[in-house]
N, C-alpha and C positions, 0 to 999 in steps of 0.2 A: 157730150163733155160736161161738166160740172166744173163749177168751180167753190172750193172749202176755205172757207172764213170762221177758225177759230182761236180764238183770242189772238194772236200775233202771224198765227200762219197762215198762207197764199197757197194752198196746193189748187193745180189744174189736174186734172184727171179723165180719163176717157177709156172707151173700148177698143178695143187692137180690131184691126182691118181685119177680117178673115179671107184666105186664098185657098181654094182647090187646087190649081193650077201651076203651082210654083213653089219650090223649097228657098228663096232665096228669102231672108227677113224685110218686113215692111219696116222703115222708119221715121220717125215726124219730126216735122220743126213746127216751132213757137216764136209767134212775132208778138209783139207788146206796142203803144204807142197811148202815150199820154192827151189833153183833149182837142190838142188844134194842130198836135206833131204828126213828123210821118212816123210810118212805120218802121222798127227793130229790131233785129234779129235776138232772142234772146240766148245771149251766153255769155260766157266770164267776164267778159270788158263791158260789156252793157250792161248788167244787172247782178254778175257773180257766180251767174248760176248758167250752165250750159243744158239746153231745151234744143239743142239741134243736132241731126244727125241721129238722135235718138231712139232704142227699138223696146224703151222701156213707156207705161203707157201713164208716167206721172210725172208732174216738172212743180216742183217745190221751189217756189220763191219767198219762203222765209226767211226772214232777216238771222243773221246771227246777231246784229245790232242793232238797236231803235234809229242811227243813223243811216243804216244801207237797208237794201230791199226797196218796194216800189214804197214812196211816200204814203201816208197813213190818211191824206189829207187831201191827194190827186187823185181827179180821176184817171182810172186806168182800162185799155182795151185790152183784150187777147184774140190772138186767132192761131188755128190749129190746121196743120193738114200732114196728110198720108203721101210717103214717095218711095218707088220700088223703080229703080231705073227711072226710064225716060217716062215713067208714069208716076200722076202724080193726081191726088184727089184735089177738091176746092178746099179754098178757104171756109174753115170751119170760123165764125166771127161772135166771139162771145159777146152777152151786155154788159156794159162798161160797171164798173164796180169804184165805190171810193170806200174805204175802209169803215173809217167811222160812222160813215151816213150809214152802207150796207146790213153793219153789225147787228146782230139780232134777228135780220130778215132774212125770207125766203122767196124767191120770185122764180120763175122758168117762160123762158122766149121761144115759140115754140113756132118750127120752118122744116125745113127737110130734115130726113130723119137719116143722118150718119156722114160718115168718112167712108166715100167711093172711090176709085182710082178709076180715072180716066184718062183718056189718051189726049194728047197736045188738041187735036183738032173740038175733041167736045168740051173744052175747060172752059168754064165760065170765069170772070174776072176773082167774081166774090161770089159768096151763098152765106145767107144766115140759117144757120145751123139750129136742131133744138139741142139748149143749154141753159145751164140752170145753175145756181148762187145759192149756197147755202152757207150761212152764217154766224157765229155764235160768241158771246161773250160768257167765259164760264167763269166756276167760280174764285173767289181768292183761293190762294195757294198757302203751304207750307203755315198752319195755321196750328198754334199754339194758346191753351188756355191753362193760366194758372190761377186758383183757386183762394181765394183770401176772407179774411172774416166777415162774412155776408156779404160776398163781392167773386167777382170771376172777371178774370183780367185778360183779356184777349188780343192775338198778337196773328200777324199775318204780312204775304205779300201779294202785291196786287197780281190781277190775272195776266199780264203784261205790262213793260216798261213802254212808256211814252216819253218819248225825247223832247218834247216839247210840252210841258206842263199849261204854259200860255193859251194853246190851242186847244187840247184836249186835258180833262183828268178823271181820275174815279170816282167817287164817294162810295160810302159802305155801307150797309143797315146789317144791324143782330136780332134776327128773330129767335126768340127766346120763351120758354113755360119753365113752369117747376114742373116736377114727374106725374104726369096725369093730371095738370091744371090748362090753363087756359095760354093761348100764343098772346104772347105781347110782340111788338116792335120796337127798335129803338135805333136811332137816327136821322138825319144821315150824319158822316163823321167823313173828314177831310183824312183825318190820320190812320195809319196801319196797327195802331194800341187803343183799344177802347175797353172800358169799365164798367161794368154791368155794377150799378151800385144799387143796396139799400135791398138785396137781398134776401132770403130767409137764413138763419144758419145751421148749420149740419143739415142741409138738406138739398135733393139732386137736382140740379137744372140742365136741362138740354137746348142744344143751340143750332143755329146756322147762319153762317155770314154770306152774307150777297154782296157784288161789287155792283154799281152803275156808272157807265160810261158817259160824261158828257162834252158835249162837243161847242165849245164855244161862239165859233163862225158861225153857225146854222142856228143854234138853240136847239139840239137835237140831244137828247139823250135814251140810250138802251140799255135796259134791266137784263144783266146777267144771272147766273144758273145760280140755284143755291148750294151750298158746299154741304157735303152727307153729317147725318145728324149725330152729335156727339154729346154726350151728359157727363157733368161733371157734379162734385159733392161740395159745396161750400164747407169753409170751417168754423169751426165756434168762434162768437167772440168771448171776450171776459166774463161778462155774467151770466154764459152758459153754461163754459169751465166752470166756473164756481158751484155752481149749482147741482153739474156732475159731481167734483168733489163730494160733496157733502152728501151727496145720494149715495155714492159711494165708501164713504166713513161710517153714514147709518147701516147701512148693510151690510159691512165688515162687523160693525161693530153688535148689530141683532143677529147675525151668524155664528157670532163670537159667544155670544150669551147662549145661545140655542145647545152650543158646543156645550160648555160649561155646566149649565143646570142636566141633559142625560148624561154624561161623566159625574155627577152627584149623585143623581140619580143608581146609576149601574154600581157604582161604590157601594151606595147601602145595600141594595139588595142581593150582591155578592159579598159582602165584608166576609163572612166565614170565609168564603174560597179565597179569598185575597188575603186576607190574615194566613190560612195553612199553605199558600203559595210563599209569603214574604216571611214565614216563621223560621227560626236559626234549628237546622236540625240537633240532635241531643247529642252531646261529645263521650267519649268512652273515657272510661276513670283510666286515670295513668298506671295504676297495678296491673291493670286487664292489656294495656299496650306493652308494658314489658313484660308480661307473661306471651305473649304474643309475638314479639320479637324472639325469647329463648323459653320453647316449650321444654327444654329438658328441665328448667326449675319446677318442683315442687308445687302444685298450683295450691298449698293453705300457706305458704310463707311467703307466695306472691302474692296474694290476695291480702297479709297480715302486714306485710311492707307498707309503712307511710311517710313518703315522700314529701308528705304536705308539710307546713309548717306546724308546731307542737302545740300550739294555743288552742285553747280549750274553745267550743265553737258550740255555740248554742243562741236559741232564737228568741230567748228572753229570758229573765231573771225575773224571780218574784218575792220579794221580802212578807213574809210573814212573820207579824208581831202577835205575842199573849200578855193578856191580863196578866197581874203582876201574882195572883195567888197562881192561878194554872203555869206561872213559869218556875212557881217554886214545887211544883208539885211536878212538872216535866224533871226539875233539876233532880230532885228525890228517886225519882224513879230511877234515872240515869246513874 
């Protein structure tokens, strides 16, 4: 039989009796007794939990409340045995367990090796049994990290409630590197919100939270598991933004340029093509379009038709003057 100690949970557990001989099922009960009490029967009105009569081979006394289940702080016994009718094995008698001392530990009591069914006449009172404790405080739970300007803000709950903070409480540690640096630590910390400050920004840190149990009455405390490793990406502060900015305007604005000077470029060196692409093609004289619309007209009297306006149309004038004898000798002639 074993008995499982993590974070909040009490499972006992053990091997089923084996029989050749018989179809009918074996079943076990479960006694409990605290350190100077007698012994229990464990079921609903003693504990909440029914361990008797049983032909399942695990009896869970986890609390559903930090106030019920066996106390966190009592020592507690168990004993176990096998009954098929008037037959019944020995007391199976585990080593006593207190919670918070045990946690973290692993020990095994080691005597006769199982659950026998014997007859009335060969039953011994007690037997201790090999049995063994195994224990654990895992890590926080439900664990949330939000990201802030060179800082990572982290949030979580503990690996179980204690009802009694007086007696027992957690503390925390964050182990923490940036991405391919060096493990720092940082703690411990009473609270479930801790602040990783004065960190680098825009850049990834990975973490892990560990809970530690300690226990006030004793001076005992047990290091629990660490919680799976998660990286997160801090963000810029102000005079990073800024900095992007402006890394980001020069570059916009050297792209911009880059643009600009081969578009002047490509201009020159195609202007003809660009000029015979952007040029207004030649328009047809308006004679030639109404001769076009009514080919039965005459094509010299469509062609001698002027629609234009009648003013005389020419591309420059040139005044020519003569000397006053050759104008009297043009006049002469004339």
């Amino acid at each position: 039989p074993k008995i499982r100690l993590y974070n909040a949970e009490q499972v006992l557990s053990w091997e089923p009796v084996a029989l050749s001989n018989s179809t009918r099922p074996v079943v076990y009960q479960v006694q409990f007794k605290y350190t100077d009490s007698k012994w229990f029967t464990a079921d609903i009105m003693s504990i909440g939990v029914n361990c008797t009569q049983i032909t399942a081979t695990e009896c869970d006394f986890t609390a559903a409340s930090p106030s019920a289940g066996f106390p966190m702080d009592f020592n507690v016994t168990l004993r176990l045995r096998a009954e098929l009718g008037a037959l019944h094995s020995a007391w199976v008698t585990m080593p006593w367990f207190q919670h918070y001392r045990n946690v973290e530990t692993a020990f095994l009591h080691v005597g006769q090796t199982g659950l026998e069914l014997l007859t009335s006449s060969d039953l011994p009172t007690s037997a201790s049994q090999s049995a063994g404790i195994t224990v654990t405080v895992g890590p926080p739970e439900n664990i949330e990290v939000t990201p802030g300007e060179g800082s990572l803000i982290i949030r979580f709950s503990s690996p179980f409630d204690i009802a009694d903070t007086s007696t027992a409480f957690f503390c925390y540690y964050v182990h923490y590197w940036e991405k391919g640096g060096i493990q720092q630590v940082k703690g411990p910390f009473r609270s479930n919100s801790i602040s990783l400050d004065n960190l680098k920004p825009s850049r990834v840190y990975c973490l892990q939270v560990q809970a530690q149990l300690l226990w006030n009455k004793s001076n005992i405390f047990r290091v629990g598991h660490l919680s799976n490793i998660s990286c997160y990406e801090t963000m810029a502060d102000a005079s990073t933004e800024l900095q992007q900015v402006i890394l980001i305007s020069v570059g916009t604005f050297s792209l911009l340029s880059v643009l600009a000077g081969a578009c002047f470029f490509l201009v020159l060196k195609y202007r003809g093509l660009i000029k015979y692409w952007f040029h207004t093609p030649p328009s047809i004289p308006l004679q030639i379009e109404e001769y076009l619309k009514d080919p039965t007209q005459p094509i010299l009297e469509a062609l001698d038709k002027d629609s234009s306006p009648k003013d005389d149309v020419w591309d420059s004038v040139s005044i020519i003057s003569f000397p006053e004898k050759e104008q009297e000798d043009v006049l002469q002639t004339l």
